[in-house]
VEXRO-282940 format. One record per residue: residue number from 0; x, y, z of N, C-alpha, C in turn. Coordinates in Angstrom, 3 decimals, padded with zeros to 6 digits, always signed. Each point is the difference from the previous one (the first is absolute). Example, Ala and Ser with C-alpha at 12.3 -4.5 7.8 and 13.67 -1.06 7.14 Angstrom:
# residues 2
<r><bakol>0</bakol><n_x>+013.190</n_x><n_y>-005.690</n_y><n_z>+007.800</n_z><ca_x>-000.890</ca_x><ca_y>+001.190</ca_y><ca_z>+000.000</ca_z><c_x>+000.900</c_x><c_y>+001.200</c_y><c_z>+000.000</c_z></r>
<r><bakol>1</bakol><n_x>-000.350</n_x><n_y>+001.050</n_y><n_z>-000.720</n_z><ca_x>+000.820</ca_x><ca_y>+001.190</ca_y><ca_z>+000.060</ca_z><c_x>-000.770</c_x><c_y>+001.090</c_y><c_z>+000.730</c_z></r>
***
This chain:
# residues 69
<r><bakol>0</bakol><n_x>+055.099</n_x><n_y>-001.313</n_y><n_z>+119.878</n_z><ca_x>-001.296</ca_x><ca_y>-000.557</ca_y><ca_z>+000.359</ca_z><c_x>-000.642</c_x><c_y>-000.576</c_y><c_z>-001.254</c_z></r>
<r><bakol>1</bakol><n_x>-000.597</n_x><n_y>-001.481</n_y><n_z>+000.588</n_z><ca_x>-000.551</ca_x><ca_y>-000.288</ca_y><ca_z>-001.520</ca_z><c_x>-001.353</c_x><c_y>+000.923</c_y><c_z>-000.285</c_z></r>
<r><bakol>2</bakol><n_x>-000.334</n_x><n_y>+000.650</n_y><n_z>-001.501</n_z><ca_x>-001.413</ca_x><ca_y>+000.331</ca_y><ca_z>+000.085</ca_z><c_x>-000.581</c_x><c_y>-000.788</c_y><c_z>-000.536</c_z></r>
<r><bakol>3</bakol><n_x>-000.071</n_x><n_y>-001.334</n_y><n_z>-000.064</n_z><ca_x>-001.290</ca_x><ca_y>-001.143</ca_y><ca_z>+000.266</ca_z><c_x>-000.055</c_x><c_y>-000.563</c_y><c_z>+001.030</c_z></r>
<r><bakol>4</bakol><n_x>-001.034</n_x><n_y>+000.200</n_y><n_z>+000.649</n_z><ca_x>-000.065</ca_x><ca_y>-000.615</ca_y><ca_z>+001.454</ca_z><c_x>-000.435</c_x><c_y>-001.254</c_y><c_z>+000.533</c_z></r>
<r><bakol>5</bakol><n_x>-000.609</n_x><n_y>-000.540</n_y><n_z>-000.866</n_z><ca_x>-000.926</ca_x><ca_y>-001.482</ca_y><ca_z>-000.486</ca_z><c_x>+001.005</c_x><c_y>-000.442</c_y><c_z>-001.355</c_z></r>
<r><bakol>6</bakol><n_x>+000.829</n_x><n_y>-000.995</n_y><n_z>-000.069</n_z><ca_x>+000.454</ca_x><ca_y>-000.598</ca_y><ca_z>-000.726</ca_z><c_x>-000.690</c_x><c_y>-001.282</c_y><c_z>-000.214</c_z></r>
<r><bakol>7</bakol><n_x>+000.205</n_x><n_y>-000.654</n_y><n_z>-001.468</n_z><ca_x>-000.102</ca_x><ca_y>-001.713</ca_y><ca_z>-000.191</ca_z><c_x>+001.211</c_x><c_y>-000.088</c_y><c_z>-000.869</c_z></r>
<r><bakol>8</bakol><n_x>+000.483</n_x><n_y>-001.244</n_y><n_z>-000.498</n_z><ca_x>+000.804</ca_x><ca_y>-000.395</ca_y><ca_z>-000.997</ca_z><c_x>-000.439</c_x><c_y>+000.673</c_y><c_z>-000.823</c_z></r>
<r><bakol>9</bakol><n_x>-000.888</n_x><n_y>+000.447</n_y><n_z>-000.603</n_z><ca_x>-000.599</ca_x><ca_y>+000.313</ca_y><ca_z>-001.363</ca_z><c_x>-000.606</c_x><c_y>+001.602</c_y><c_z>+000.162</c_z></r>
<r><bakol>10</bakol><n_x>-000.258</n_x><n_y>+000.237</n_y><n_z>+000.973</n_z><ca_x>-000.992</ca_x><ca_y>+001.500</ca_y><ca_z>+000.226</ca_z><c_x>+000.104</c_x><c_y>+000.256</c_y><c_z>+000.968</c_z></r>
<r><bakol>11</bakol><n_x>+000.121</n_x><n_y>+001.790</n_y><n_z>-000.579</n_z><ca_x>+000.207</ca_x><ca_y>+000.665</ca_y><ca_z>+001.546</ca_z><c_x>-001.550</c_x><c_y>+001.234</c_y><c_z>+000.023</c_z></r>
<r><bakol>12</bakol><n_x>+000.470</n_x><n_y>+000.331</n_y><n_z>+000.823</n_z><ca_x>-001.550</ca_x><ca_y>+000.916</ca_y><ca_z>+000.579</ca_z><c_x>+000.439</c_x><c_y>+001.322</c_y><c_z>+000.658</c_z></r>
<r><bakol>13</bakol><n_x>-000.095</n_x><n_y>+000.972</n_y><n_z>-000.193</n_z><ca_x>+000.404</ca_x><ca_y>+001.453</ca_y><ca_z>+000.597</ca_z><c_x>-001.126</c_x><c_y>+000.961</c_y><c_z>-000.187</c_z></r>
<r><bakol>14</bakol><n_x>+000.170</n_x><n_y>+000.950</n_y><n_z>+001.118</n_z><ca_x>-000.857</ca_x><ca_y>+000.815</ca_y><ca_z>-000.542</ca_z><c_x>+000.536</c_x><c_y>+001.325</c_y><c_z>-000.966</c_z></r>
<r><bakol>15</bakol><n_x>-001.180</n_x><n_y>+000.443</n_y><n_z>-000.316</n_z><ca_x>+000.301</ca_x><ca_y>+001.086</ca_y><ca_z>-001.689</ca_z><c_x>+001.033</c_x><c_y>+000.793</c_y><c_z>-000.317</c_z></r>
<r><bakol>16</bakol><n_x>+000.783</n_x><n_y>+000.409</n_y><n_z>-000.372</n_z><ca_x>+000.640</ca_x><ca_y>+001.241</ca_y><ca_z>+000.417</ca_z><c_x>+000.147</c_x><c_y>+001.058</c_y><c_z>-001.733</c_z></r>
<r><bakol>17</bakol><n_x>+000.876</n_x><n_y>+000.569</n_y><n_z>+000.045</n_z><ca_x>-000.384</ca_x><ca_y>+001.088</ca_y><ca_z>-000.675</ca_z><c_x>+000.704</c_x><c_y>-001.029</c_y><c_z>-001.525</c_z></r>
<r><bakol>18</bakol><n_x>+000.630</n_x><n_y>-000.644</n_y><n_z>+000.189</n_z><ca_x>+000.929</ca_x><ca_y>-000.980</ca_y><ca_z>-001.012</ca_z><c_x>-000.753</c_x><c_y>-000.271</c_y><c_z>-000.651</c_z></r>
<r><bakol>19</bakol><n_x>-001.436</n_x><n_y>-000.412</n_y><n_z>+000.407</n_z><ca_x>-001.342</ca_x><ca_y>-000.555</ca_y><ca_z>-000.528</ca_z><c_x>-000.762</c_x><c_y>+000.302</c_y><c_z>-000.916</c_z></r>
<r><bakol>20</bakol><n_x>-000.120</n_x><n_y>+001.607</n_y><n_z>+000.296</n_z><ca_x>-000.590</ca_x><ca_y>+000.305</ca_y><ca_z>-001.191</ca_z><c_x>-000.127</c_x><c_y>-000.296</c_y><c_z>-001.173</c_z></r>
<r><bakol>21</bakol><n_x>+000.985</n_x><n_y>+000.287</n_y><n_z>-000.707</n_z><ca_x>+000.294</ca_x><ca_y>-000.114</ca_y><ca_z>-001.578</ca_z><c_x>-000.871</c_x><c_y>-001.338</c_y><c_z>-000.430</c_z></r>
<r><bakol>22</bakol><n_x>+000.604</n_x><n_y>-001.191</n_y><n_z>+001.057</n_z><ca_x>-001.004</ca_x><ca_y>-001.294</ca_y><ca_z>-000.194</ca_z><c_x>-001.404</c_x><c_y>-000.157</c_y><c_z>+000.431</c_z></r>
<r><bakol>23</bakol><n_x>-000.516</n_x><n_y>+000.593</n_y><n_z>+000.929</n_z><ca_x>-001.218</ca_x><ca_y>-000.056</ca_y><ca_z>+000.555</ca_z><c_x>-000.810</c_x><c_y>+000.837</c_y><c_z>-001.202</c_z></r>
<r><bakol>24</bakol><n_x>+000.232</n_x><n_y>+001.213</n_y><n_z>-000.208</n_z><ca_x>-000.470</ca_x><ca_y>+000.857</ca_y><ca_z>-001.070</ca_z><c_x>-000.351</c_x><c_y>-000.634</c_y><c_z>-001.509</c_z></r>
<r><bakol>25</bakol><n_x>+000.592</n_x><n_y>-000.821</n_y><n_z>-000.401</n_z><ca_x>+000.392</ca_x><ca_y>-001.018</ca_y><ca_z>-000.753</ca_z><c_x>-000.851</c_x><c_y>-000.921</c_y><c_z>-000.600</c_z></r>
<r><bakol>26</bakol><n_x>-000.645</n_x><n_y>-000.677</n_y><n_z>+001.681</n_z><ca_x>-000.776</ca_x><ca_y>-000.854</ca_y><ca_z>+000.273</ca_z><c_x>-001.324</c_x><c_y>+000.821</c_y><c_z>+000.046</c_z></r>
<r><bakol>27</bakol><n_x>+000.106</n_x><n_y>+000.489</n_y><n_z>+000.711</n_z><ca_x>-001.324</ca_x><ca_y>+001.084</ca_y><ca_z>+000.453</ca_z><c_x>-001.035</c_x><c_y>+000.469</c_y><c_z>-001.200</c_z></r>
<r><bakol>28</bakol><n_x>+000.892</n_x><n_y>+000.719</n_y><n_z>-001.134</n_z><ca_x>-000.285</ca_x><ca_y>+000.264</ca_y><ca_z>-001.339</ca_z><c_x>-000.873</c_x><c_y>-000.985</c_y><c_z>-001.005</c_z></r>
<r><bakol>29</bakol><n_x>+000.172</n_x><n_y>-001.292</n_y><n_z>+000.290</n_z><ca_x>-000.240</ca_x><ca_y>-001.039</ca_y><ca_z>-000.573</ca_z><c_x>-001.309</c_x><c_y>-000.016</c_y><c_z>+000.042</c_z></r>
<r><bakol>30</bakol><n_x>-000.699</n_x><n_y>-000.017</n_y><n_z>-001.355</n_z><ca_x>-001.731</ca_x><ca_y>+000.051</ca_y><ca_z>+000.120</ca_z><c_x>-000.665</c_x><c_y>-001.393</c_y><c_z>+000.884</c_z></r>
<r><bakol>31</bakol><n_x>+000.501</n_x><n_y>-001.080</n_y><n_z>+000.028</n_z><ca_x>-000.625</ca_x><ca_y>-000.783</ca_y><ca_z>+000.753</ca_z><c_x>+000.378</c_x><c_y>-000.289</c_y><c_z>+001.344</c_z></r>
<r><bakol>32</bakol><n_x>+000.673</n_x><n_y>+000.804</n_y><n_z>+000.527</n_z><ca_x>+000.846</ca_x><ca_y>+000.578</ca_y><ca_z>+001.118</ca_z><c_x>-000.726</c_x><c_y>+001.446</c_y><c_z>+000.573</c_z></r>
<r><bakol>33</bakol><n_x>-000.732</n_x><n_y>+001.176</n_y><n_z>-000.392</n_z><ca_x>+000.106</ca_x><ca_y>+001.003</ca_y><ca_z>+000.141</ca_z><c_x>-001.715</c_x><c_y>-000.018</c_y><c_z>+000.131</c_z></r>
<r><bakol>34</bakol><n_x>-000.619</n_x><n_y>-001.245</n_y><n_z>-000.830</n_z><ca_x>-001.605</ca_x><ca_y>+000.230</ca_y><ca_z>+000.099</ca_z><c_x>-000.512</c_x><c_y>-000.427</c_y><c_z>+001.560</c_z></r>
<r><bakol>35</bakol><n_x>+001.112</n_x><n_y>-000.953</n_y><n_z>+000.733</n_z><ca_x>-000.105</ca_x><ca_y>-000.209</ca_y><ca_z>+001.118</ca_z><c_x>+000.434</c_x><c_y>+000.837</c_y><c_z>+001.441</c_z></r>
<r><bakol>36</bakol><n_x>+001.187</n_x><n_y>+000.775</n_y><n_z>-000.488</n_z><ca_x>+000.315</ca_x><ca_y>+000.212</ca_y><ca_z>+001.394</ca_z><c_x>-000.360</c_x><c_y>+001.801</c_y><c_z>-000.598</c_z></r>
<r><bakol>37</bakol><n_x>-000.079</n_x><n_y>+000.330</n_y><n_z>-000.561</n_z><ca_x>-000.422</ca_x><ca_y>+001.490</ca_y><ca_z>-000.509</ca_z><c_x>-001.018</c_x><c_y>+000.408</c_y><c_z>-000.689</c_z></r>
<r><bakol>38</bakol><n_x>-001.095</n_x><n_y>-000.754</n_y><n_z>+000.109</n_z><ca_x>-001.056</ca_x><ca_y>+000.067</ca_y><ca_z>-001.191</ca_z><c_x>-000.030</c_x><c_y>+000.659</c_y><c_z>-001.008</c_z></r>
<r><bakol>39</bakol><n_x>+001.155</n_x><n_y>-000.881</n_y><n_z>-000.341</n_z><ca_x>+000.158</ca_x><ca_y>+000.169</ca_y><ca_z>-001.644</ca_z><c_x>+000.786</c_x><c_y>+001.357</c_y><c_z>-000.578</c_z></r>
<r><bakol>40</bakol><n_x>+000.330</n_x><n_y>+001.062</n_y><n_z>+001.049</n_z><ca_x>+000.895</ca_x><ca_y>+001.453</ca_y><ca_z>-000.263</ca_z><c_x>+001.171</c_x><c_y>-001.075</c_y><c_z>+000.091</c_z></r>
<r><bakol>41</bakol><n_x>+001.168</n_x><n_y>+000.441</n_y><n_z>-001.331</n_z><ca_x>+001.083</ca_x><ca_y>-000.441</ca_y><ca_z>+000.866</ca_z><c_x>+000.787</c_x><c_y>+001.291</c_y><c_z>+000.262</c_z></r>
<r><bakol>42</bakol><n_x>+000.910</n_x><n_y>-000.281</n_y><n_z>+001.532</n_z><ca_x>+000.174</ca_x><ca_y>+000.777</ca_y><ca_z>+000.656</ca_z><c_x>+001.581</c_x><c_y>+001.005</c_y><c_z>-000.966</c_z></r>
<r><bakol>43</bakol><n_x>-000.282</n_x><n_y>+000.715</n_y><n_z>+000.623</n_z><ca_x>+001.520</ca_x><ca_y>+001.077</ca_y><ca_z>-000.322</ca_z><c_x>+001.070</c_x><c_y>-000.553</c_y><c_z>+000.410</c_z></r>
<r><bakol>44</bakol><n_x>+001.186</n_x><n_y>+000.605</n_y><n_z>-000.369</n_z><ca_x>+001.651</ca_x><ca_y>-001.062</ca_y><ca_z>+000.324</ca_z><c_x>-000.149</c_x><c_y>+001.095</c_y><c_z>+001.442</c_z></r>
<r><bakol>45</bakol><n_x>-000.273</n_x><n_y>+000.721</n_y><n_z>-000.149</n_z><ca_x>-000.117</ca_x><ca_y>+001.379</ca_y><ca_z>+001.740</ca_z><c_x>-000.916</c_x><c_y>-000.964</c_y><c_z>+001.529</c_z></r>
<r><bakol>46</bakol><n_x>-001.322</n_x><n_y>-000.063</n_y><n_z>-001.162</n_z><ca_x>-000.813</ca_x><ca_y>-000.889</ca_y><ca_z>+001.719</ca_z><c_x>+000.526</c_x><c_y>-001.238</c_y><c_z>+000.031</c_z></r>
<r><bakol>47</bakol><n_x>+000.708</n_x><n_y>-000.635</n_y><n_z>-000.882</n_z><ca_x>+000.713</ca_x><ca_y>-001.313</ca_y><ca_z>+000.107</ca_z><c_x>+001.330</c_x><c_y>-000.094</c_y><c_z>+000.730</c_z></r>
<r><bakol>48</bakol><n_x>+000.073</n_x><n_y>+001.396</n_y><n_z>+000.263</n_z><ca_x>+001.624</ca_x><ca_y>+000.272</ca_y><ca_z>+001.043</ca_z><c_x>-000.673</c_x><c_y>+000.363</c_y><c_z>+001.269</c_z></r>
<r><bakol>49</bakol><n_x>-001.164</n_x><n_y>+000.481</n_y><n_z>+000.041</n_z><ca_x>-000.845</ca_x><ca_y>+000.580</ca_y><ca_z>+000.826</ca_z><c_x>-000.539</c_x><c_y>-001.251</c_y><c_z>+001.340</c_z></r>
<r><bakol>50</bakol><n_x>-000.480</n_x><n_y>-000.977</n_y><n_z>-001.153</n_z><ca_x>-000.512</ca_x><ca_y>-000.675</ca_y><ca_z>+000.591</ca_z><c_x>+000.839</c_x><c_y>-000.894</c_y><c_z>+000.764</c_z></r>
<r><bakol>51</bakol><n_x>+001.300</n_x><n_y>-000.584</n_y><n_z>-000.974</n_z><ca_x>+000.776</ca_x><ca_y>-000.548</ca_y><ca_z>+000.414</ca_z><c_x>+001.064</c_x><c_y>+000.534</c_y><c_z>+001.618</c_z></r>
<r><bakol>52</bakol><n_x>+000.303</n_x><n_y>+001.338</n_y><n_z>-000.232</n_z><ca_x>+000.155</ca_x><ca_y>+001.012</ca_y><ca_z>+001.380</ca_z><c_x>-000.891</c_x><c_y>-000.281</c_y><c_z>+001.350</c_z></r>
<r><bakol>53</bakol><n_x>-001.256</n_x><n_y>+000.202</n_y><n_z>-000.337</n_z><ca_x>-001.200</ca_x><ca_y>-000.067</ca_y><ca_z>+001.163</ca_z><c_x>+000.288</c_x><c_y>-001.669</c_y><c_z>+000.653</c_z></r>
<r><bakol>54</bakol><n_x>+000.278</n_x><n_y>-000.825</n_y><n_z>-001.218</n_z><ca_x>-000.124</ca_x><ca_y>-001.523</ca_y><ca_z>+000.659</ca_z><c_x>+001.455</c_x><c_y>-000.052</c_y><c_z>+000.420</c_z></r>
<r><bakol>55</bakol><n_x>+001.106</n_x><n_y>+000.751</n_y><n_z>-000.477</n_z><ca_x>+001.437</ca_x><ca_y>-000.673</ca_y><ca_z>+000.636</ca_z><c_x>+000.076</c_x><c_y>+000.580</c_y><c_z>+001.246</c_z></r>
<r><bakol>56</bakol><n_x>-000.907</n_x><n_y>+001.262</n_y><n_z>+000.938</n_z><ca_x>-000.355</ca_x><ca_y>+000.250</ca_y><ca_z>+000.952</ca_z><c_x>-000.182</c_x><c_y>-000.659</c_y><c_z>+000.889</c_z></r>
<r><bakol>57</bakol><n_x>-000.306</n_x><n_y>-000.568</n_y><n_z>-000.395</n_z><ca_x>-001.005</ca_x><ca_y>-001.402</ca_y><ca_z>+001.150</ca_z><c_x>+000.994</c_x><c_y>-001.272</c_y><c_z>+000.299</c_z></r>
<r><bakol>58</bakol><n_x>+000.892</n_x><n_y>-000.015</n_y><n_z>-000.736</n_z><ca_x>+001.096</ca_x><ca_y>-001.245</ca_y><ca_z>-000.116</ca_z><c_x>+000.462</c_x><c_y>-000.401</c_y><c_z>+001.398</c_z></r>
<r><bakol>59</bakol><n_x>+000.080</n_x><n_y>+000.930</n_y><n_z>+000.475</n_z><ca_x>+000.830</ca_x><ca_y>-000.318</ca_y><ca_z>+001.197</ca_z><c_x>-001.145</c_x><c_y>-000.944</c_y><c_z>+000.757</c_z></r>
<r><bakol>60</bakol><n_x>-001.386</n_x><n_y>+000.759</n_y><n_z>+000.326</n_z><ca_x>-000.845</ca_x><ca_y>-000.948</ca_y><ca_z>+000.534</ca_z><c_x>-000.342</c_x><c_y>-000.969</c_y><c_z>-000.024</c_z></r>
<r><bakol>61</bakol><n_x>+000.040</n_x><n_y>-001.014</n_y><n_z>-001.555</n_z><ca_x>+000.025</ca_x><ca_y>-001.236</ca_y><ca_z>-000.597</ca_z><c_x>-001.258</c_x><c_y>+000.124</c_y><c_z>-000.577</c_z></r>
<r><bakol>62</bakol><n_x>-000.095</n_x><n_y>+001.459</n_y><n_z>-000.703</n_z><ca_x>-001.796</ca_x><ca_y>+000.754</ca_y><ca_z>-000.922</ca_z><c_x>+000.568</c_x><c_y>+000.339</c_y><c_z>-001.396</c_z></r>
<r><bakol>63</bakol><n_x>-000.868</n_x><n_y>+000.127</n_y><n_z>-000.287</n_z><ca_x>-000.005</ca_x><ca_y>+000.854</ca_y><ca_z>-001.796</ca_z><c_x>+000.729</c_x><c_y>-001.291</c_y><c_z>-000.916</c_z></r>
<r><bakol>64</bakol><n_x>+000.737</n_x><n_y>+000.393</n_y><n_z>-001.256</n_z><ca_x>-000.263</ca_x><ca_y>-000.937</ca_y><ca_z>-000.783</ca_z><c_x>+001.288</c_x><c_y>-000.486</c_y><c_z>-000.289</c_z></r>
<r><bakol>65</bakol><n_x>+000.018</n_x><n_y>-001.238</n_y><n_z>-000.209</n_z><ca_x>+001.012</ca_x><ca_y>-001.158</ca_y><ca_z>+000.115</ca_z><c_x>+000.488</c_x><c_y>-000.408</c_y><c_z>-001.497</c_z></r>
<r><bakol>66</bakol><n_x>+001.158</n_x><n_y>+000.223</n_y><n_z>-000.179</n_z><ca_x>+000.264</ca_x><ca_y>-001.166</ca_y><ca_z>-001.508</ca_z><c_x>+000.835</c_x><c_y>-001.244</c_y><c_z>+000.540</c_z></r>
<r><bakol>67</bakol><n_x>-000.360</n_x><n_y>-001.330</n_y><n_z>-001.255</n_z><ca_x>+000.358</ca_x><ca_y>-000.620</ca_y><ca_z>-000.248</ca_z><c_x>+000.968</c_x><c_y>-000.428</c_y><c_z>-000.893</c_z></r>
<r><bakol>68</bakol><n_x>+000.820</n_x><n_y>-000.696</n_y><n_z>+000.136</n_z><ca_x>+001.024</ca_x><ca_y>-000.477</ca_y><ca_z>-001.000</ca_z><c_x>+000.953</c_x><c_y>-001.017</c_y><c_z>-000.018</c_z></r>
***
């Protein structure tokens, strides 16, 4: 099964899964990244698996959070 479900020539779209972390965490951390979606705490590599878990939940429904690439 492919896990991108929305393809282009150039970018695909899936939702989160646990693979994610390491990169989302990454991003997340990033002070001009972290003042927005976390006011300004940046998060733990734990609620960043956490969070990422709660949203790959929802995947099946076509909810929670999507990467690009």
């Amino acid at each position: 099964v492919d896990p991108w479900p929305l393809r282009a020539p150039r970018l695909g779209l899936a939702p989160t899964t646990e693979r994610d972390v390491e990169a989302l965490w990454a991003i997340w951390t990033e002070p001009d990244v972290r003042r927005y979606l976390f006011d300004d705490v940046a998060p733990t590599r734990a609620q960043a698996a956490e969070i990422v878990a709660d949203a790959a939940a929802l995947g099946d429904r076509g909810l929670g959070l999507w990467t690009l690439r």
